[in-house]
C-alpha positions as CSV (number, residue, x, y, z in Angstrom):
1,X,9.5,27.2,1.1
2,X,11.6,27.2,3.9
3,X,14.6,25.0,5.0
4,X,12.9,23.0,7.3
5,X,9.6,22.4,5.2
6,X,12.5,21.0,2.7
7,X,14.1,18.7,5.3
8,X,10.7,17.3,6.7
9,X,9.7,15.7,3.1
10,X,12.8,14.4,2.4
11,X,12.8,12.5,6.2
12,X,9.4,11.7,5.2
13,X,10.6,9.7,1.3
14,X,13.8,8.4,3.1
15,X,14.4,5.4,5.4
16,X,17.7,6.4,7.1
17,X,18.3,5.7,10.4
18,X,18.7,8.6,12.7
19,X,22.0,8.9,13.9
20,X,23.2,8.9,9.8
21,X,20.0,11.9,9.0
22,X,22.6,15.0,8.8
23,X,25.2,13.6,6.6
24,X,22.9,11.6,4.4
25,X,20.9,14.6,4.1
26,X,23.6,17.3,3.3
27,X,25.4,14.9,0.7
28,X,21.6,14.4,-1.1
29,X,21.2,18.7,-0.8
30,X,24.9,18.5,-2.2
31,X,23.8,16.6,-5.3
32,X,20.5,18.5,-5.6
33,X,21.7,21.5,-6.3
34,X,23.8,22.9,-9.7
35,X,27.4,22.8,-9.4
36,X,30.3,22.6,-11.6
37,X,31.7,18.9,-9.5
38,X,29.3,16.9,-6.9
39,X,32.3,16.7,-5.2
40,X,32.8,15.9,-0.9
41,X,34.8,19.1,-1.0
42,X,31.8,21.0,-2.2
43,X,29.3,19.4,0.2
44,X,31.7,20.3,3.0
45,X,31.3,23.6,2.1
46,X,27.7,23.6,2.2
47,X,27.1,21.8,5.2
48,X,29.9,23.1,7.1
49,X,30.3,19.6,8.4
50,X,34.1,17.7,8.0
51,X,34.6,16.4,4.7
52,X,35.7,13.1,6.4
53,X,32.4,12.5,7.8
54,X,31.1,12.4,4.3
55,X,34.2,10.1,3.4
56,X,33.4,7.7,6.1
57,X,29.7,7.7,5.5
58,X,30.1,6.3,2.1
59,X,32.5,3.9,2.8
60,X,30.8,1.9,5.6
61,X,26.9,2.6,4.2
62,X,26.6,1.0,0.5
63,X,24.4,-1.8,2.2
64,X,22.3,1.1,3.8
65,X,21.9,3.4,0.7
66,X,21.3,0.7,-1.6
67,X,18.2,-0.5,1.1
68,X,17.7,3.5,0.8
69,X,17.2,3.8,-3.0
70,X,15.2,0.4,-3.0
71,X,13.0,1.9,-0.4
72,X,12.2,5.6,-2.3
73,X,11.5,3.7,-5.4
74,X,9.0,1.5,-4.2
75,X,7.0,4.5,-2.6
76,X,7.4,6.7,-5.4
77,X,6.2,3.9,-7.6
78,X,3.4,3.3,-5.4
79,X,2.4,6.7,-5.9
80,X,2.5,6.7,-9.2
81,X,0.6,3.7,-10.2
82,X,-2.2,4.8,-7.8
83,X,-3.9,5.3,-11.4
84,X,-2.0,3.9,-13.9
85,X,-2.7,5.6,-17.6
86,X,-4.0,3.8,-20.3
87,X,-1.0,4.1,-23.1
88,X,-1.9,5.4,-26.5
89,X,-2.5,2.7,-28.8
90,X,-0.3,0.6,-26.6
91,X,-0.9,-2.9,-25.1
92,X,1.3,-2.5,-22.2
93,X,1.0,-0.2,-19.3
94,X,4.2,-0.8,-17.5
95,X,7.8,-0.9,-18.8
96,X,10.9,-2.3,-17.5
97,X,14.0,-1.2,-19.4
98,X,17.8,-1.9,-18.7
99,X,20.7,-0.9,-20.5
100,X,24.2,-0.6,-18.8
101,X,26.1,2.6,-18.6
102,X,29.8,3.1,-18.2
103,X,30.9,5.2,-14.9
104,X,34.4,7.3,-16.3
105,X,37.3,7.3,-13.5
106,X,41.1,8.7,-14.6
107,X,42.8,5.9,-13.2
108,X,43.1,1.8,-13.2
109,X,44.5,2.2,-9.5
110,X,41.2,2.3,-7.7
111,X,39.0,-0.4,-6.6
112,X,37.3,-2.8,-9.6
113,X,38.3,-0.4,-12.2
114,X,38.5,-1.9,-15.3
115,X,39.0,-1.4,-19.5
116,X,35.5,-1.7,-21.3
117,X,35.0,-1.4,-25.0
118,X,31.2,0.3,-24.8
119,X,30.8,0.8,-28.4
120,X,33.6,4.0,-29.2
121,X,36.5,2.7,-28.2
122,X,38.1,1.2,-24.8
123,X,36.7,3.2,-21.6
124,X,38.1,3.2,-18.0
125,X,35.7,2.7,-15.2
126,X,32.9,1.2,-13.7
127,X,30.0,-0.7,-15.6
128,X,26.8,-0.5,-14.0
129,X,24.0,-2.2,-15.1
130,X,20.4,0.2,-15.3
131,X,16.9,-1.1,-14.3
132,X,14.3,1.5,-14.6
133,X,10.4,1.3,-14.4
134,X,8.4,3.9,-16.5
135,X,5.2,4.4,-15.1
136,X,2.9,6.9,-16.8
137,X,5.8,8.5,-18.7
138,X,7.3,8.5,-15.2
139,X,11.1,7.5,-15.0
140,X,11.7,5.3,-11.3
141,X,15.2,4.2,-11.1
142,X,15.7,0.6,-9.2
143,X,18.8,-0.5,-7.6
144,X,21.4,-1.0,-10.4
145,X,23.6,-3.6,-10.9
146,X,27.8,-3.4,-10.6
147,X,29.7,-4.6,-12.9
148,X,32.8,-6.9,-10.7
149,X,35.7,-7.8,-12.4
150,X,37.5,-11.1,-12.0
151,X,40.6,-10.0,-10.0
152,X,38.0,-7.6,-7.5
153,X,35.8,-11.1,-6.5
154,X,39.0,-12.4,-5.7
155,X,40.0,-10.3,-3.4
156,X,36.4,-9.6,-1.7
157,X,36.0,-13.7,-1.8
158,X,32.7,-12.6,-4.6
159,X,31.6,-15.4,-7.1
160,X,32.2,-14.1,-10.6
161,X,29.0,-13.6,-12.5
162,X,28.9,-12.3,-16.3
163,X,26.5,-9.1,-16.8
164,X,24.0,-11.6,-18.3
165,X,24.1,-14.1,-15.6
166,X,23.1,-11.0,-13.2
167,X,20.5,-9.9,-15.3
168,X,18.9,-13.1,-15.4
169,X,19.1,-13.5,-11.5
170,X,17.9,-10.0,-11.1
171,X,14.6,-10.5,-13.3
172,X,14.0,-14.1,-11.4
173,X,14.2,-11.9,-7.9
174,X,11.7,-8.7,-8.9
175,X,8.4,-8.4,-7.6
176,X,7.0,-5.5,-9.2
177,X,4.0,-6.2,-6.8
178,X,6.1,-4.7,-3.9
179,X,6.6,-1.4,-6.6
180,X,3.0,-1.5,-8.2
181,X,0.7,-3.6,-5.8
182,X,-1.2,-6.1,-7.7
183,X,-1.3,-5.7,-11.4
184,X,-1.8,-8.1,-14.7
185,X,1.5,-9.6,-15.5
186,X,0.4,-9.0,-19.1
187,X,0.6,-5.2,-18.6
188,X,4.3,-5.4,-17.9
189,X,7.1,-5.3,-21.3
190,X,11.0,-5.1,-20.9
191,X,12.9,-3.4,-23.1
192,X,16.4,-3.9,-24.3
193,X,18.8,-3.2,-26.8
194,X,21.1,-6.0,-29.1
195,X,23.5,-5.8,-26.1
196,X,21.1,-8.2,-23.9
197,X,20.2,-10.6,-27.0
198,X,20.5,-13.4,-24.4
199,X,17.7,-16.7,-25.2
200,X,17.9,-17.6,-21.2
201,X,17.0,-13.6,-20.6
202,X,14.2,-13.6,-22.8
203,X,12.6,-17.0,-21.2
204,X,13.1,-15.5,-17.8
205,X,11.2,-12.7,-19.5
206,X,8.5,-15.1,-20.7
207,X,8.6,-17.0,-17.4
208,X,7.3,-13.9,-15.2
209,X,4.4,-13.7,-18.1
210,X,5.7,-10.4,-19.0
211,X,6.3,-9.8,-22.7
212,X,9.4,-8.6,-24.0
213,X,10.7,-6.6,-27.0
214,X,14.4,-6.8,-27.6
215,X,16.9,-6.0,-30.8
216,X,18.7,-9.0,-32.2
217,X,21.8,-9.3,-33.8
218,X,22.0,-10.2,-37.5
219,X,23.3,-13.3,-37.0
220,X,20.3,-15.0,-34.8
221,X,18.8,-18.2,-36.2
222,X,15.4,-17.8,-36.9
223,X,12.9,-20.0,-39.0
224,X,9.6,-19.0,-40.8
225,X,6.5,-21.2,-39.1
226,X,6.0,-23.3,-41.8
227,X,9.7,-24.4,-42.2
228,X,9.4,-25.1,-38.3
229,X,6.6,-26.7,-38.4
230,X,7.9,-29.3,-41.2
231,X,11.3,-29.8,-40.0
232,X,11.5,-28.6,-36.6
233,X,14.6,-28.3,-34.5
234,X,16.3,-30.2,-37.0
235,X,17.6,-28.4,-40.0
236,X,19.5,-25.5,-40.4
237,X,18.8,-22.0,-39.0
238,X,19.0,-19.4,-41.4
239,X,20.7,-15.6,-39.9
240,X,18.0,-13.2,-39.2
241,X,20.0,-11.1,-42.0
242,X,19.4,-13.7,-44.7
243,X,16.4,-14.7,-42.9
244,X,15.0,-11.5,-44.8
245,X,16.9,-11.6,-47.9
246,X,15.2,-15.0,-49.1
247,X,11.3,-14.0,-47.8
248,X,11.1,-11.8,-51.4
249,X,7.4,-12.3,-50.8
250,X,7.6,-10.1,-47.8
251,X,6.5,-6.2,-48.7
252,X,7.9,-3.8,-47.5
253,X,5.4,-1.3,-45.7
254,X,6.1,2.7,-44.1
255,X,5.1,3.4,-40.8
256,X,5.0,7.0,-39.2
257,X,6.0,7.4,-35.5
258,X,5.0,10.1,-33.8
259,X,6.9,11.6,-31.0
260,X,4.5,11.9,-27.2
261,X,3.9,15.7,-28.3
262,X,3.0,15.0,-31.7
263,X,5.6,17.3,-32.9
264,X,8.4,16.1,-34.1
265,X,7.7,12.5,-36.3
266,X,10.2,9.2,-37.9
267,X,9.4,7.1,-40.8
268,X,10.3,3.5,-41.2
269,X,10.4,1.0,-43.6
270,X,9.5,-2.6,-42.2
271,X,8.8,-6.2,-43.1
272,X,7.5,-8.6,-40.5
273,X,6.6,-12.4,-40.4
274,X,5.6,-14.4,-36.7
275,X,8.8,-17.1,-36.8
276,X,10.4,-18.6,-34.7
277,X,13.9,-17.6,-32.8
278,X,16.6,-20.4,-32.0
279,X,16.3,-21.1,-28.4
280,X,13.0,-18.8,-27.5
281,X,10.1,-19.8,-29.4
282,X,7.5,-18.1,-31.9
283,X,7.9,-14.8,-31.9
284,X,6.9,-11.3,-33.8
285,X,10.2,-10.6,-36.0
286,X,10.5,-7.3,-37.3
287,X,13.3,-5.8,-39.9
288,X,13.1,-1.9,-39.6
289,X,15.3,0.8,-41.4
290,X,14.8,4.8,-41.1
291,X,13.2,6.3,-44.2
292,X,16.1,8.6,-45.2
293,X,18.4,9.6,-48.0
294,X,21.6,7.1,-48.4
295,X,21.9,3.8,-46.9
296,X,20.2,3.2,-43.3
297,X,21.8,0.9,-41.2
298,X,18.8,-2.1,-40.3
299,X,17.8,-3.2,-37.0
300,X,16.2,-6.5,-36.3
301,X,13.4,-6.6,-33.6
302,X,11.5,-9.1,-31.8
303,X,8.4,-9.0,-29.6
304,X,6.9,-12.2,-27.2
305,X,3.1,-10.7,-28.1
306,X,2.2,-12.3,-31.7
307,X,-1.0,-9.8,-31.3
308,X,0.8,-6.9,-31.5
309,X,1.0,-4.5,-34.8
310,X,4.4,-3.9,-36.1
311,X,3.3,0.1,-35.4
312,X,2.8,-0.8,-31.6
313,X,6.2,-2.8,-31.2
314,X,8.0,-0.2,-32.9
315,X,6.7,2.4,-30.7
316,X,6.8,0.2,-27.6
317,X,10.9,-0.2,-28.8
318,X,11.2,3.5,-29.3
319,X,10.4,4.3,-25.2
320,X,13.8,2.2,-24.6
321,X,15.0,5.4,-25.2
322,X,13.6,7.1,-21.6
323,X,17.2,5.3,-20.1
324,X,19.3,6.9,-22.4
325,X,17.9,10.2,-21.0
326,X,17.9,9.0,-17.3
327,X,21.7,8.5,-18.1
328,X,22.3,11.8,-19.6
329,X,20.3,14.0,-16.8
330,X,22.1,11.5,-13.7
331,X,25.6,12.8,-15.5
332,X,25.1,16.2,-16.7
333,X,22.9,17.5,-13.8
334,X,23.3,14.9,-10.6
335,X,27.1,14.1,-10.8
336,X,26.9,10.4,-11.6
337,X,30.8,10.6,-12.6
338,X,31.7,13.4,-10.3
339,X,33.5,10.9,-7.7
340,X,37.1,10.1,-6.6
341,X,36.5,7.5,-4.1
342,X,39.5,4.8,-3.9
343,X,37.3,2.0,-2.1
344,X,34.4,0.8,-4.3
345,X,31.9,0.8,-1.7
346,X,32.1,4.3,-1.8
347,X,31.2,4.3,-5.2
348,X,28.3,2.4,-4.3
349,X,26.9,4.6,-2.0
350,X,27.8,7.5,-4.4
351,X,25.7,6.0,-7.6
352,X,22.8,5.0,-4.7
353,X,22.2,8.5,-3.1
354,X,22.8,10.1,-6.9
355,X,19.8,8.0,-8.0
356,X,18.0,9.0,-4.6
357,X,18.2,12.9,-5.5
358,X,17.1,11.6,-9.1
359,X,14.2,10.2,-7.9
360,X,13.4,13.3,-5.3
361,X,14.2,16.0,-7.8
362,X,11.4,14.2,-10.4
363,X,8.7,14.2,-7.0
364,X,9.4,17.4,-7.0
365,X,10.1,19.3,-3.6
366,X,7.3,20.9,-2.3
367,X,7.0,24.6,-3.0
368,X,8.7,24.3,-6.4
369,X,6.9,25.6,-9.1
370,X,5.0,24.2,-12.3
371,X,7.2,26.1,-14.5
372,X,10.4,24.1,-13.2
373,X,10.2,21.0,-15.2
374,X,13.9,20.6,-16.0
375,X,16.5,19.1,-13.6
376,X,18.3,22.2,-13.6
377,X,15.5,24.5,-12.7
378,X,14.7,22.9,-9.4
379,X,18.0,22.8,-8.8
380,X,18.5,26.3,-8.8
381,X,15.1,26.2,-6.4
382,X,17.1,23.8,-4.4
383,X,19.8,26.2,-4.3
384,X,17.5,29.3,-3.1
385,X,16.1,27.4,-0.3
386,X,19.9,26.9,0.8
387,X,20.5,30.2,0.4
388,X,17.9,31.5,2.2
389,X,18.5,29.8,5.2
390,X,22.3,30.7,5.5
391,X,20.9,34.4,5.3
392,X,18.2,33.6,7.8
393,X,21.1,32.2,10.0
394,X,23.1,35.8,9.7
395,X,20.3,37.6,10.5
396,X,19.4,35.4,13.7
397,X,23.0,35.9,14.9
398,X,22.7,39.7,14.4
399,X,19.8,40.0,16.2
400,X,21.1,38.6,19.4
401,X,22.9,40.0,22.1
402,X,26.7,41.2,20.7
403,X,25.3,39.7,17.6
404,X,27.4,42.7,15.5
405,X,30.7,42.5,16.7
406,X,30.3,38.1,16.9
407,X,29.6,38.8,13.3
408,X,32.5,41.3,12.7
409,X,35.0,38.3,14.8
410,X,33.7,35.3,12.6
411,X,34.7,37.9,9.8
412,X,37.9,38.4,10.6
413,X,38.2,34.7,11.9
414,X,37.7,33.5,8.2
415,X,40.1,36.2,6.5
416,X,42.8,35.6,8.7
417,X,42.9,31.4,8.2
418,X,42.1,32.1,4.5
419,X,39.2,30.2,4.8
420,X,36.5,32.4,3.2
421,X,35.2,29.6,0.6
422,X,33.7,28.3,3.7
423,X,29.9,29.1,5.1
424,X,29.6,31.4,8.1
425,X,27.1,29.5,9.6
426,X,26.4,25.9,8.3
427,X,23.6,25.5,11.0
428,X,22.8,21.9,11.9
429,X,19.4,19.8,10.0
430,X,18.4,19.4,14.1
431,X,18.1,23.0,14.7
């Protein structure tokens, strides 16, 4: 494939206006191909254009990629739900899944930087919150949600809202329509961890008729049906914990899960009862452990669907995992983290165009072959289209008239200002 063909699909996916195409496009070709730091210094080099141009572009344009990103992921959706898969065994069809990720900077001096305790100890940076749509095994990242702390909507004149009070506004707002066309709202789950064990979440959850499968922490009052139905709101919520301890009568049962490839298999021991959960309603309560030697750490799970088997909720729980890996491959291969912006807006922009190349790279750019499934593998692709056209460049200059001794000039142009890290002839995405 050559460079052009390249260029031409991307215009095609993206909905940039014109006078921003060359440094949109270079910074996305800077993220899409392997490096050791997505940095602006490194897609300087590759473009040839001023690193200040990239600098000003994401500074002033977070409104404009995040319309960007929003715009990809509803085609690319589109596309894939053109037939939408029958899951194995499954009830549901589409899943939602969100999960918040912490964005690592060195410093507390840039803008809405702040101290987070995600689990390991305290971590400097930005929180972003994840919403991602898995479509026939398909990962289609949405626009995320930042994090803003208290002193940063001060300053910007922003209303303060907690992580949960977004994610409840966020759910209320998304039409999946606009990402899947018309659809039965009973096809749709969302998928969370203990983090997001939030009663007004999961009714939001229950008011788009979606179901919803979400860990619970130990403490959550719950109630067995009959004990509801003979006392109601009234008495005294047991904790999910000793919810489980006092239901004796409850066996436990094993249940194999089986990975997509069949390969690689998890047992778990479970006891389930429909109940009821303080504040939600009647729901499918599960208590799970791993089937391993020593003491396994238990996990409480409920589900909206009262039809479904504890084998399908478990299952359904287990593809929460597809943002874990959306976060791994956006940090490792697209340089998620790889960003030293002051201004936060930059940021934005940054985390918007990385989820853009995300969502590109998984189309996968015409030409590239059925043996690159991996991120890194069309990279490298990526990288030989590049490559090709800065020797394609050097070739056309030689072939002109004086070509030779320009060449031999730009030669000793770059030696002398000690300047060689820099291309001969970036070439411009109008030519």
């Amino acid at each position: 494939m050559r460079f052009h063909e390249l260029r031409n699909w991307m215009l095609k996916k993206l909905d940039v206006k014109t006078r921003l195409h060359t440094v949109c496009l270079w910074f996305l070709l800077s993220i899409m191909v392997e490096t050791r730091k997505h940095s602006l210094t490194f897609a300087s080099e590759l473009s040839g254009l001023n690193k200040a141009q990239f600098s000003k572009f994401l500074k002033n344009n977070n409104k404009t990629t995040a319309y960007t990103l929003e715009s990809l992921s509803k085609k690319q959706a589109k596309v894939y739900a053109k037939v939408i898969k029958e899951t194995k065994s499954l009830p549901w069809k589409i899943f939602l899944i969100f999960d918040a990720t912490i964005q690592g900077r060195s410093s507390l001096k840039s803008d809405n930087v702040k101290k987070f305790n995600h689990g390991h100890g305290f971590v400097i940076g930005h929180q972003w919150t994840n919403f991602i749509l898995v479509i026939n095994d398909f990962i289609i990242p949405l626009v995320p949600i930042p994090f803003h702390s208290k002193n940063y909507c001060r300053k910007n004149g922003i209303e303060y809202k907690t992580e949960h009070e977004q994610v409840i506004e966020y759910i209320e707002s998304l039409n999946l329509e606009e990402y899947i066309g018309p659809h039965n709202p009973s096809d749709v789950v969302a998928l969370a961890d203990s983090g997001y064990d939030n009663k007004k979440i999961k009714k939001t959850i229950i008011g788009k008729k979606w179901d919803f499968i979400i860990a619970i922490k130990s403490r959550r009052g719950v109630k067995s049906a009959t004990q509801y139905e003979a006392t109601g709101e009234k008495s005294k919520w047991a904790f999910v914990k000793d919810f489980f301890k006092n239901q004796r009568r409850l066996a436990w049962e094993t249940i194999r899960i089986f990975t997509d490839n069949q390969e690689k298999r998890e047992d778990f021991r479970i006891r389930h009862i429909i109940a009821w959960l303080k504040g939600v309603g009647k729901v499918h309560l599960i208590c799970s452990e791993r089937v391993k030697k020593g003491k396994q750490k238990r996990k409480f799970i409920v589900c909206s669907n009262l039809f479904a088997t504890p084998e399908q909720i478990l299952r359904g729980y287990k593809i929460r995992w597809k943002i874990e890996i959306f976060h791994k491959h956006v940090k490792m291969n697209l340089g998620f983290e790889d960003v030293a912006a002051k201004h936060f807006t930059s940021v934005e922009s940054h985390v918007y165009l990385v989820y853009c190349a995300y969502i590109l790279m998984n189309a996968g750019p015409p030409g590239v072959p059925d043996s690159a499934k991996s991120l890194s593998e069309k990279q490298k692709y990526v990288a030989g289209v590049l490559e090709n056209k800065k020797i394609a460049s050097i070739l056309q200059k030689l072939t002109q008239i004086g070509g030779v001794e320009r060449f031999k000039d730009e030669l000793k142009s770059v030696l002398t200002d000690g300047e060689a890290h820099k291309p001969l002839f970036a070439g411009d995405l109008r030519a």
